[in-house]
C-alpha positions in Angstrom: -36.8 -21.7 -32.8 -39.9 -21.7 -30.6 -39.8 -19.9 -27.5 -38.8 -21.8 -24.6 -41.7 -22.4 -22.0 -40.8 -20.8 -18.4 -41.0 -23.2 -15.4 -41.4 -21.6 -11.6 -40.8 -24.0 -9.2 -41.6 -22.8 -5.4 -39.1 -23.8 -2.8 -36.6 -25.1 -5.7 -33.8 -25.5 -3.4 -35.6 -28.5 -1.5 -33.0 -31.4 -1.2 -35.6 -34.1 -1.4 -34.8 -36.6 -4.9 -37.9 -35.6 -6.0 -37.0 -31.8 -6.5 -33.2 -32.4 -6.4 -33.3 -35.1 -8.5 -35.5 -35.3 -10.9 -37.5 -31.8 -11.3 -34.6 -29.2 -11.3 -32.5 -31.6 -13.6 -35.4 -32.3 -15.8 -35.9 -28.6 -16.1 -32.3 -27.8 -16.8 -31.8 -30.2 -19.2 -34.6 -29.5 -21.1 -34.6 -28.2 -24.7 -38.3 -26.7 -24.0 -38.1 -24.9 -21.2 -36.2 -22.9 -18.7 -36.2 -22.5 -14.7 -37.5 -18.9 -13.7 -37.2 -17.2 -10.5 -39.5 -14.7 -9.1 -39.4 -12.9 -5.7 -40.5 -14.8 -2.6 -42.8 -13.0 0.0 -43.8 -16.5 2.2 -42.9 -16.2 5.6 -41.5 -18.7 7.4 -42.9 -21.1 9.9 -40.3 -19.6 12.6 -42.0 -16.0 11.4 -43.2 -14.1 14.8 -45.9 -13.1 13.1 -47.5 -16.3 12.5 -47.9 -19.6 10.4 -48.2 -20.1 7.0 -51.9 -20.3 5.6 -52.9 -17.0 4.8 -49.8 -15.6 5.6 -48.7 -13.8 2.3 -49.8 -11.2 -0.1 -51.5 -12.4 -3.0 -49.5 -11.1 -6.4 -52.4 -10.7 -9.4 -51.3 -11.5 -12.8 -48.4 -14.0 -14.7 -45.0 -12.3 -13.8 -42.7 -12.4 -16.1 -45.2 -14.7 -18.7 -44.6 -18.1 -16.4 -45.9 -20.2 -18.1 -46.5 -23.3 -15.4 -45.7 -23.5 -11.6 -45.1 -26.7 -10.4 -45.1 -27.7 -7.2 -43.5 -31.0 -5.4 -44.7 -32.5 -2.4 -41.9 -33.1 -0.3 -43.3 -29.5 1.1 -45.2 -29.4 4.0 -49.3 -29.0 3.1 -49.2 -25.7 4.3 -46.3 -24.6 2.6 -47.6 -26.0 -0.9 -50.7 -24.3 -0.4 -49.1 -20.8 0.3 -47.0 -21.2 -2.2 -49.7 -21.5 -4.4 -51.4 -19.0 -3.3 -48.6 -16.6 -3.9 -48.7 -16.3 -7.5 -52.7 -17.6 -7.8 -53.1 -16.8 -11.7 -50.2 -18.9 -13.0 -51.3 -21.8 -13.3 -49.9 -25.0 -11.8 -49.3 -28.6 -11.1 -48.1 -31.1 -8.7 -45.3 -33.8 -8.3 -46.4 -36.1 -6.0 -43.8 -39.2 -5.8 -44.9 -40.0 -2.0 -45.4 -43.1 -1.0 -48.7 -42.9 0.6 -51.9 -43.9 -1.5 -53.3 -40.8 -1.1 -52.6 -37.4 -2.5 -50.3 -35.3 -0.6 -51.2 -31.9 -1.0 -55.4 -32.4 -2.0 -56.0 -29.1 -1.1 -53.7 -27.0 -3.5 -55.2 -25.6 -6.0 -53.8 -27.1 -9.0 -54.8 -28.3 -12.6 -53.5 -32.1 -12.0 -51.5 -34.2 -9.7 -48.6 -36.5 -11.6 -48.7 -39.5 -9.1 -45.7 -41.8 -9.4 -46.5 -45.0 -11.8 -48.4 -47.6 -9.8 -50.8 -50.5 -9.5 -52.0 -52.2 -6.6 -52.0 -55.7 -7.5 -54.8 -56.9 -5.0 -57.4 -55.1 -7.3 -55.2 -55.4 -10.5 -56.5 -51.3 -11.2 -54.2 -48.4 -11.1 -53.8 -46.2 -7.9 -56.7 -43.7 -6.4 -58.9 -45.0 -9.3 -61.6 -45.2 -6.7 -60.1 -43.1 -3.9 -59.3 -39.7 -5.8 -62.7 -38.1 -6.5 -63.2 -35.9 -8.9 -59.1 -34.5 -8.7 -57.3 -34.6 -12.1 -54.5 -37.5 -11.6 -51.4 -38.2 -13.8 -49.6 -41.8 -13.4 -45.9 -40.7 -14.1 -43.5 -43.7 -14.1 -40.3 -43.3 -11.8 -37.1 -42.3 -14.1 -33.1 -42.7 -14.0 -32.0 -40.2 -11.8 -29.4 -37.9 -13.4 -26.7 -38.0 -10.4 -27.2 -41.7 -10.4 -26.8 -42.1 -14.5 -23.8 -39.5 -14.0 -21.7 -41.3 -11.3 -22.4 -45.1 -13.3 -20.7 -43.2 -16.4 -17.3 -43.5 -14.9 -17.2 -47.2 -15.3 -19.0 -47.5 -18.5 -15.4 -48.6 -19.9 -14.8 -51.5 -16.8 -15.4 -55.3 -17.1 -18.5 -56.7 -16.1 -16.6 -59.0 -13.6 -19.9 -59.9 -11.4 -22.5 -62.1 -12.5 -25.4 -61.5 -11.1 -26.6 -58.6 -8.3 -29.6 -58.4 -6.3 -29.9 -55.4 -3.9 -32.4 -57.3 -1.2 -31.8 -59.0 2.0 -32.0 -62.5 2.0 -33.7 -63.7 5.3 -30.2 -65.2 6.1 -30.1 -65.4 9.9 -32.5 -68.4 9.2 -30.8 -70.6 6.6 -28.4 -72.2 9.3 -30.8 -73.2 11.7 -33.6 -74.1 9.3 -32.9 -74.5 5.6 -32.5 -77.6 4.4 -29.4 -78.7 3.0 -30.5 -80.3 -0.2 -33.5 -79.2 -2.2 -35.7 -82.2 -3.2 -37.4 -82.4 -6.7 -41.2 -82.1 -6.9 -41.2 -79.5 -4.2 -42.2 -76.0 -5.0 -39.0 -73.9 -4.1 -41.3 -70.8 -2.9 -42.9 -73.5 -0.5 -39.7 -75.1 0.3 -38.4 -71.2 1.7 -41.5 -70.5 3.2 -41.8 -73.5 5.4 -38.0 -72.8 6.2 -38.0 -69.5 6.7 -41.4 -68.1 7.0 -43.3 -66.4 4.4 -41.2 -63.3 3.2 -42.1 -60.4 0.2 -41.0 -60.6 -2.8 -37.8 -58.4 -2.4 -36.9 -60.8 -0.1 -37.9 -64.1 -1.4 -36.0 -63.2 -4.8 -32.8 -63.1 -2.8 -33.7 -65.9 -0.8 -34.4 -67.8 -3.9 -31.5 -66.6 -5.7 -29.4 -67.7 -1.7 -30.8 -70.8 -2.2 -29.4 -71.6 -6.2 -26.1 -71.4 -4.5 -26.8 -73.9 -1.8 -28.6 -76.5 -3.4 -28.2 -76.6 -7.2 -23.9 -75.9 -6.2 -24.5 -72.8 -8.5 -20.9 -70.9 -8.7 -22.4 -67.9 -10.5 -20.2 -64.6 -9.0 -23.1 -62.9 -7.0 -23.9 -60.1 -5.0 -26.7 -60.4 -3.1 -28.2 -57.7 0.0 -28.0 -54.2 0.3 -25.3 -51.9 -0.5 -24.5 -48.0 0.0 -26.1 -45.7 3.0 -29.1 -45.7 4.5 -32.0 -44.8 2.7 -32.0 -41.4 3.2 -28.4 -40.5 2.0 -29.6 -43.2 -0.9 -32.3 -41.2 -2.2 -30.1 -37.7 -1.9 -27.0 -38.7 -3.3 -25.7 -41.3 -5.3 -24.3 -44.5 -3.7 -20.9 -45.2 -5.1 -20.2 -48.7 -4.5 -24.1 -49.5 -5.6 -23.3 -47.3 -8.9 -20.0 -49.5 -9.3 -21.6 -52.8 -8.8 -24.7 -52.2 -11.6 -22.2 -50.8 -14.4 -19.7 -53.9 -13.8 -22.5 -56.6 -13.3 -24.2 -58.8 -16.3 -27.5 -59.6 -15.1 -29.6 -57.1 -12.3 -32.5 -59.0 -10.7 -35.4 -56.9 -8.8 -38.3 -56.6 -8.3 -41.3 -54.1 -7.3 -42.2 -53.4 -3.8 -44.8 -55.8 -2.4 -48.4 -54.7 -2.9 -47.9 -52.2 -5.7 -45.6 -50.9 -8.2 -43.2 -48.1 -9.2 -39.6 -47.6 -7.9 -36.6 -46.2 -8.9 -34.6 -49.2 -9.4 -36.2 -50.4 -12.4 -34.7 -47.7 -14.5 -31.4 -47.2 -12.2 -30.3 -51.0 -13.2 -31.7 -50.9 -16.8 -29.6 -47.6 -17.4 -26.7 -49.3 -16.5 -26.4 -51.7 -19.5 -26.7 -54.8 -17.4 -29.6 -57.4 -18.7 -32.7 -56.4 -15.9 -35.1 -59.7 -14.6 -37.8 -58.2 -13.2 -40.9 -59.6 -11.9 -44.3 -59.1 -13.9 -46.1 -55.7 -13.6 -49.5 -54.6 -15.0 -48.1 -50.8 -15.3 -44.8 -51.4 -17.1 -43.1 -48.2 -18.1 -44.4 -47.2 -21.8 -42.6 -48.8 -24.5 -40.6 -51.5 -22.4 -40.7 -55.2 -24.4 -39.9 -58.5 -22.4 -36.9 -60.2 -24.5 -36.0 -56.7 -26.1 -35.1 -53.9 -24.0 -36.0 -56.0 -20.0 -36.8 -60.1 -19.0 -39.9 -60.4 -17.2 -40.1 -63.3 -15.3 -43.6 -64.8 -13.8 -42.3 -66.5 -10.0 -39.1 -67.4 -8.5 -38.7 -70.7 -10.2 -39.0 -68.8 -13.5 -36.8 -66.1 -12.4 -33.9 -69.1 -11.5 -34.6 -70.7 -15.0 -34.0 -67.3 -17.0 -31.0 -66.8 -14.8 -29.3 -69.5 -15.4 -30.3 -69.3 -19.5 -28.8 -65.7 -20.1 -25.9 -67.0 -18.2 -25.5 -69.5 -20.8 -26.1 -67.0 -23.3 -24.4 -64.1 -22.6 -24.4 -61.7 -25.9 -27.7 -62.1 -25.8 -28.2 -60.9 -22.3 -25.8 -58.3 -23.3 -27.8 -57.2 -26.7 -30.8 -56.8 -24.2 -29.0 -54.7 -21.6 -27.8 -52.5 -24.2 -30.6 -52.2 -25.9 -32.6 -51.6 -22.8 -29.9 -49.5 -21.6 -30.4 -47.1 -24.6 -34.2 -47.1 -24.2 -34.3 -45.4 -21.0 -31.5 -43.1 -21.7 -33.8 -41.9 -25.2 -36.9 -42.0 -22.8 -36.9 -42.0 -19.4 -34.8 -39.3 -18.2 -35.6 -36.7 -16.3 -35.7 -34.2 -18.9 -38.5 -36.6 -20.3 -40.3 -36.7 -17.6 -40.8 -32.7 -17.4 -41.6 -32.6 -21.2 -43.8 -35.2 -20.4 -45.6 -33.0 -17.3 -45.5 -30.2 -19.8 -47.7 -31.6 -22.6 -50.5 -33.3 -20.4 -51.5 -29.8 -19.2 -51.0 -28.7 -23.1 -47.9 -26.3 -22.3 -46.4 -27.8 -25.2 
């Protein structure tokens, strides 16, 4: 057996998903490597004797033959930096899954940055392909986090009693005053909304539309359609029971990508949980996904309703999808994958 390759990952106790999440489960879970721990000399930012940069003693050598550091950036720049700096001769990457369009932590001295998966769709050209320089970038698709895949296992034996979920708010305090009551043929749905309600994005449009199927086309499909589970905060650090519940008993999952560019973690969330996932067209796709096989990938809202509607009508074949889909990302887009993954773009593998 080869020997395993030994992972230090600065501030490892960090509760952002991330870290929590994804790196220190990926790790753990691993086959091909291990977590190490090695002795911590960085001073606080509370420290009398001062702040962070250049705070520290530099340690020469590999301790212990680490093999990679890798760093995540829901640290604060100076922390990452110091951190770095603590053990400078192992070498080292970063996670950065931040929102932002730039790079989080620029300034650490690292041998690439694995930037979440995503596009932006003005330019059709993946992110920073202009805007990064001459720093080494990564594009690292999002994956099923492991608490979230653990809590959906309890109800892998329930019924799938819901139709059809859709975790987006619907612009519903204007449907009352301004929504028609019928929907007229040889108008454009998206422009029937908009006129109604005022242009919304995506997210919310695909609920809006999916509102609107009930309305006017008298659809009496069992839906679920807004938000569910806490706020986004306590979403990202733990998982959301009731949101876990409602994906593993549900037949069809419809999202979408934020507006403007790509990558989130619901993709593989819903996908892992066996339900048949309509999802709106990306030009990054996760490696390996095929429309009609493992996900449905629908062009516009009108689309989306049509394929709806279909796998409704043809429901063991929206299940063959969802299982096969499901089985996909549990094969290849855990996080365990995702650090192996890391691991062999810097050839530590």
């Amino acid at each position: 057996m080869s020997k395993l390759k030994r992972i230090y990952c600065p501030f490892h106790g960090a509760k952002a998903e991330e870290n929590a999440q994804i790196l220190q489960p990926g790790i753990k879970n691993s086959k091909l490597c291990e977590l190490v721990e090695l002795p911590s000399k960085v001073r606080m930012l509370q420290h009398p004797e001062g702040p962070y940069i250049n705070a520290c003693p530099q340690t020469s050598g590999r301790p212990e033959n680490v093999d990679l550091m890798i760093i995540h950036g829901c640290m604060q720049p100076e922390q990452a930096i110091v951190w770095r700096e603590q053990y400078p001769d192992i070498p080292a990457v970063m996670l950065d899954y931040k929102d932002e369009l730039r790079l989080f932590h620029p300034d650490a001295r690292v041998l690439c940055h694995f930037k979440r998966n995503m596009a932006i769709r003005q330019h059709g050209k993946p992110l920073g392909v202009e805007t990064y320089g001459n720093k080494v970038v990564h594009f690292s698709p999002y994956c099923v986090r492991e608490d979230v895949y653990q809590e959906m296992q309890q109800y892998r034996d329930h019924d799938r009693e819901m139709d059809v979920c859709c975790f987006f708010e619907p612009n519903q305090a204007k449907w009352e005053e301004h929504m028609p009551r019928e929907f007229h043929r040889g108008i454009p749905t998206r422009q029937a909304v908009e006129k109604a309600i005022g242009f919304c994005g995506t997210r919310r449009l695909i609920a809006s539309m999916l509102a609107a199927s009930q309305r006017w086309y008298g659809c009496n499909f069992n839906m679920h359609i807004g938000k569910t589970g806490g706020g986004q905060t306590d979403g990202r650090r733990s998982p959301q029971s009731e949101y876990c519940h409602l994906m593993a008993t549900t037949k069809i999952i419809v999202t979408a990508t934020p507006d403007g560019w790509e990558g989130d973690y619901r993709l593989m969330e819903a996908m892992s949980s066996g339900a048949l996932v309509l999802h709106n067209r990306m030009m990054l796709p996760p490696h390996g996904l095929v429309d009609g096989k493992h996900w449905v990938v629908y062009d516009n809202h009108t689309d989306m309703l049509e394929k709806m509607y279909y796998y409704m009508h043809e429901q063991q074949e929206a299940s063959n999808i969802g299982q096969a889909g499901r089985e996909f990302v549990l094969n290849n887009h855990r996080p365990h994958h995702r650090v192996e993954s890391w691991l062999r773009a810097v050839n530590c593998l």
